[in-house]
N, C-alpha and C positions, 0 to 999 in steps of 0.2 A: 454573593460571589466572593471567592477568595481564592487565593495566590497558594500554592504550597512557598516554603519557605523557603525552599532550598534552589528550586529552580522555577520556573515562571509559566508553569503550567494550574491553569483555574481549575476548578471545581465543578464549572458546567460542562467539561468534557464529559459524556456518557461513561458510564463504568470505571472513569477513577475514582481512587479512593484515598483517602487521608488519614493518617494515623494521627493519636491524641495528641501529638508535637505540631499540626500542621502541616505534616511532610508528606506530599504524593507516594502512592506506591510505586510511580514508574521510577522513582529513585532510591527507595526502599531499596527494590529488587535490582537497582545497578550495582547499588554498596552490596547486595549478596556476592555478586562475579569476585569481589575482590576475596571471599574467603572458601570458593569454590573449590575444589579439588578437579582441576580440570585436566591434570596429568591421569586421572581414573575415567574422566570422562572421552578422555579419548581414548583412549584403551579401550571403553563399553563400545565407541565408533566406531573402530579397527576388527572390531569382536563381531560387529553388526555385518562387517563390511566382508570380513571371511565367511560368513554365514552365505553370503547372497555372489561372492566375485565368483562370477563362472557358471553362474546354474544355470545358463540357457547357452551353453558349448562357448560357441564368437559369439552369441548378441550379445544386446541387452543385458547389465546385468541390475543397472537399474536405469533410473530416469527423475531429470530434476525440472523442477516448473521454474521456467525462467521468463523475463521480461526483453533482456538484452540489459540490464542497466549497474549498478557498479555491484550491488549485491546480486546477481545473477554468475558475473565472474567471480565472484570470491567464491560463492556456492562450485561454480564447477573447478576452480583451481583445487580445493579442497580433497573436491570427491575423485578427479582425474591425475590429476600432477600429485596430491600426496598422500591419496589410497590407492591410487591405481587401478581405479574402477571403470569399467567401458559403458559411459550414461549416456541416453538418448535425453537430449532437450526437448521442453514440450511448451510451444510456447502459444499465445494466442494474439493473432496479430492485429495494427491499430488501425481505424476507421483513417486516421492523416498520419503518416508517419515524417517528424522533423528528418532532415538529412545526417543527422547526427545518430538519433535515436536508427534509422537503419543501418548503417554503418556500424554502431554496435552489437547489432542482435548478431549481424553476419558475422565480425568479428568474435565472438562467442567462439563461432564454429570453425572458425580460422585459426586462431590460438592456438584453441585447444583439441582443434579435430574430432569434431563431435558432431554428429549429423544431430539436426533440428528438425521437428515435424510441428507445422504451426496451423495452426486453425485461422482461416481471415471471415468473421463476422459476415452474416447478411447485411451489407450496406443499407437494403429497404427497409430492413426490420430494426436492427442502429438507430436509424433514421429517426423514425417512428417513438421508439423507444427513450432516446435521450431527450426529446422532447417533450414524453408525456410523464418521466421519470423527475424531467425537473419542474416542471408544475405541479406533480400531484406527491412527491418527497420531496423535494428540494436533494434529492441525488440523483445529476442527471446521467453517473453514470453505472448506474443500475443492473443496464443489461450487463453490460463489458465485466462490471466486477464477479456478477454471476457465471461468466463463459469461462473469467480467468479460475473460478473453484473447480466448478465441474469440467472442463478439458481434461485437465492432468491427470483427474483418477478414473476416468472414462479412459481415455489411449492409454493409460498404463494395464488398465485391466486389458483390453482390448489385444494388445501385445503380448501379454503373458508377463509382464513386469511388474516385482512384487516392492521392491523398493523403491519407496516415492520420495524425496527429497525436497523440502521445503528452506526458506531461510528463517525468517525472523518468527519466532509466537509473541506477534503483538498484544493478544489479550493478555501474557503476561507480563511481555515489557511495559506497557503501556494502561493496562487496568481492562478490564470487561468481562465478561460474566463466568468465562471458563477461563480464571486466570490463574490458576496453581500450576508450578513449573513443570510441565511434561516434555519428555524426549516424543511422545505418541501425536501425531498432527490430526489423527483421526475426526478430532471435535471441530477442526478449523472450520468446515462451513460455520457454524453454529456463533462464530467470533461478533456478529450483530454488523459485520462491513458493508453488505449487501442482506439488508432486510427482507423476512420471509414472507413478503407479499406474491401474490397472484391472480388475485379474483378482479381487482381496479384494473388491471392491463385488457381485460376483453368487456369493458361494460360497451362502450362503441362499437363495439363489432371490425376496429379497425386492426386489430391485431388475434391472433388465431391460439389455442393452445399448440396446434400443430408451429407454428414464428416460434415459440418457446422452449420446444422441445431440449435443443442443443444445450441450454443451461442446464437443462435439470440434472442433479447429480444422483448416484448409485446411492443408496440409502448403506447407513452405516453396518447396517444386518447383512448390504451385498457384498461390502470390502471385505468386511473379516469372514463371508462365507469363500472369497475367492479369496481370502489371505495376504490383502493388502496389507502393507509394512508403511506408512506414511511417518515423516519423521521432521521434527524440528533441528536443522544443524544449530541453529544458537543455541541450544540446550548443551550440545558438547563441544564448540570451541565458544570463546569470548566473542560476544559482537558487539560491532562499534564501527556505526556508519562511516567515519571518515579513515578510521583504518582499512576500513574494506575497499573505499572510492581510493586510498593509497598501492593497494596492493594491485586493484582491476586497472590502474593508470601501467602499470610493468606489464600488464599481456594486451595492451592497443585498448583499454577501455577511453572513448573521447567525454569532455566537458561537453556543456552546450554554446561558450559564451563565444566562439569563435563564428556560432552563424545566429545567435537569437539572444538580445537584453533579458531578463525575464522581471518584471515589477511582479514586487509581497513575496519575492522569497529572498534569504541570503545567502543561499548557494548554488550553484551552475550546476551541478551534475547529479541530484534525487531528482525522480520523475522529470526525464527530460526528456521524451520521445513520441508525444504526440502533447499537442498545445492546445487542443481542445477539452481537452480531459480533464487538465488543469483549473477547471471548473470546478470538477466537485470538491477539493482539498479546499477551494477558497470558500467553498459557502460554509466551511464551517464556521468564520467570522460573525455570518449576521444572526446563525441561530447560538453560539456560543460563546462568542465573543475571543476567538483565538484560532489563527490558521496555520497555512505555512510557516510564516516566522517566528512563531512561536515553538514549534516543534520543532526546527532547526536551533533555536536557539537555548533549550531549553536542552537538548542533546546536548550541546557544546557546556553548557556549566555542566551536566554532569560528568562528561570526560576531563573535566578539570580546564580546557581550555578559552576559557572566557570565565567571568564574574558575571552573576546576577546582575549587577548595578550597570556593568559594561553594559548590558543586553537591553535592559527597559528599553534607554532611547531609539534602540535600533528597531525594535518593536512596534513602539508606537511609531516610528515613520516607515514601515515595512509591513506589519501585517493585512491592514484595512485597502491594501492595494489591489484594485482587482487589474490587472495587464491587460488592456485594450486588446492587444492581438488574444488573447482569450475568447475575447467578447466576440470580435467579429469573426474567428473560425470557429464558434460554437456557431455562432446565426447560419454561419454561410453555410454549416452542414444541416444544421436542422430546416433552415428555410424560412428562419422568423424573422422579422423586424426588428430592430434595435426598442422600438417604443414599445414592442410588446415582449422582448426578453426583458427590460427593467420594469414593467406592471408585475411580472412572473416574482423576479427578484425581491420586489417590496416585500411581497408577502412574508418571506422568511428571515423579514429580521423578528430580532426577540425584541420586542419592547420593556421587560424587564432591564435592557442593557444597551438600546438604543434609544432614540429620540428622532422624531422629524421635525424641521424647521418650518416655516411656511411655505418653502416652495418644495418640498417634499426630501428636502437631501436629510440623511439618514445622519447624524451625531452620536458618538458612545457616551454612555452618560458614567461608565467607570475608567480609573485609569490603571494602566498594566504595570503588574504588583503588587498594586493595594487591593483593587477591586472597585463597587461601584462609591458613585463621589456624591454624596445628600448635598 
């Protein structure tokens, strides 16, 4: 296990990668934005944008996959207020939603005057789902990430709308398998976020291919025969989480801290709109040894506002926290016991970077920065 150097992102993240200095590529490719030509890059946006404003008379003239959350408004501030484009939201709604997080999604459409069409999940199938997701991957939320891919290029075809509008290409920012910098979102399923399982979900017979259907997405051979246009916006303007939660706070976008504490993260307003979900960001901890606070903090030294050395301490007393209210509104939707969501839990620590003591509580045997400690 080892640290990049620059910011405090390890090496057992999946799909990053390290140059011969020790330095992540998710910081690599931040130092690229600084020598970017992004006055050409919007002008290719602007270019994209004349291409598609109007081609369906008043509708549609595209549509952006939104969550309600701070890069959701920056996405439609962008594409409404300063291209002037008439976009349908498409969004896919939460099994619990916090009072915050609805309050956002609506405001979306308040703002900025933009009718939203949301998908709300089979509650049974959910159900079923987050629970057999987090026993047999350790992601329990599996289904949800797969509704959230295939929704938006399903109703966009569905519609007639050929311009699809994404935010961030994380396999770039962040490392994974299709990670060369494309404007084209076309490959996004394929990002490794929601893994290509399917045969484990019906060994029981409790769940149906028919439960599954809604996820499954149009094969890449279907977009481009129906002319799908999918697109990365952070390919053409700068992005940069807490500039975007700046700019979403000037059209009503809310924090969370005014109705919910959140423990293992250090900021109030990424993924704040359902708390049960909050689940999966955290097990990235036991099988990797780095979660939420790490990725928040590892963000901020690369925008220059924080120091590596600032960060460790906050780290190590913020990452390994799992927030109780997690624990108990994942149980209470799925239906488990507290004794048998932490039997499920054990499972996926790594033992390469954990330890048990004798009454079974789980220890890291490396420390953040360095790595593991002999």
């Amino acid at each position: 296990m080892k640290y990049c150097k620059k910011c405090l992102m390890p090496d057992t993240r999946p799909g990053l990668k390290f140059d011969d200095d020790g330095v992540c590529y998710a910081c690599i490719n931040f130092e690229k934005q600084k020598h970017t030509d992004w006055e050409e890059r919007w002008k290719q946006l602007e270019k994209l944008c004349d291409k598609y404003r109007g081609c369906n008379g008043d509708g549609y003239d595209c549509a952006i996959a939104v969550s309600g959350g701070k890069d959701s408004h920056f996405q439609t501030y962008v594409m409404k207020e300063k291209l002037g484009m008439n976009p349908v939201l498409l969004s896919v709604g939460n099994i619990e939603w916090t009072e915050t997080g609805w309050k956002n999604i609506n405001n979306l459409s308040d703002s900025f005057g933009c009718d939203i069409i949301m998908f709300h999940p089979n509650v049974n199938v959910a159900r079923k789902m987050f629970k057999k997701a987090f026993e047999k991957l350790g992601s329990p939320t599996w289904y949800m990430d797969y509704l959230m891919y295939a929704y938006p290029v399903r109703m966009s075809m569905q519609l007639g709308v050929k311009l699809l509008v994404y935010g961030e290409d994380i396999n770039y920012t962040y490392g994974g398998t299709y990670d060369k910098e494309t404007p084209s979102a076309m490959l996004q399923p394929l990002n490794d976020v929601a893994k290509p399982v399917w045969d484990i979900w019906f060994e029981d017979n409790e769940i149906s291919k028919k439960d599954l259907e809604a996820i499954k997405q149009p094969s890449i051979e279907d977009c481009k025969k129906f002319g799908l246009d999918p697109i990365y916006l952070s390919y053409f303007v700068p992005w940069n989480s807490v500039h975007n939660y700046e700019v979403s706070k000037k059209y009503g976008f809310r924090h969370l801290e005014h109705e919910y504490k959140r423990e293992g993260s250090l900021d109030n307003y990424d993924q704040i709109d359902n708390i049960p979900y909050l689940l999966n960001p955290y097990l990235k901890y036991p099988k990797y040894g780095h979660s939420v606070a790490t990725d928040n903090a590892s963000r901020w030294i690369r925008y220059g506002l924080k120091t590596r050395e600032e960060m460790i301490p906050l780290i190590e007393e913020t990452d390994g926290k799992l927030d109780q209210g997690i624990v108990d509104k994942f149980c209470e939707f799925t239906r488990m016991s507290h004794r048998e969501f932490w039997v499920i839990m054990d499972k996926w620590y790594n033992k390469e970077l954990f330890e048990q003591d004798r009454d079974g509580v789980w220890h890291p045997k490396f420390k953040v920065g360095t790595g593991l400690v002999k």
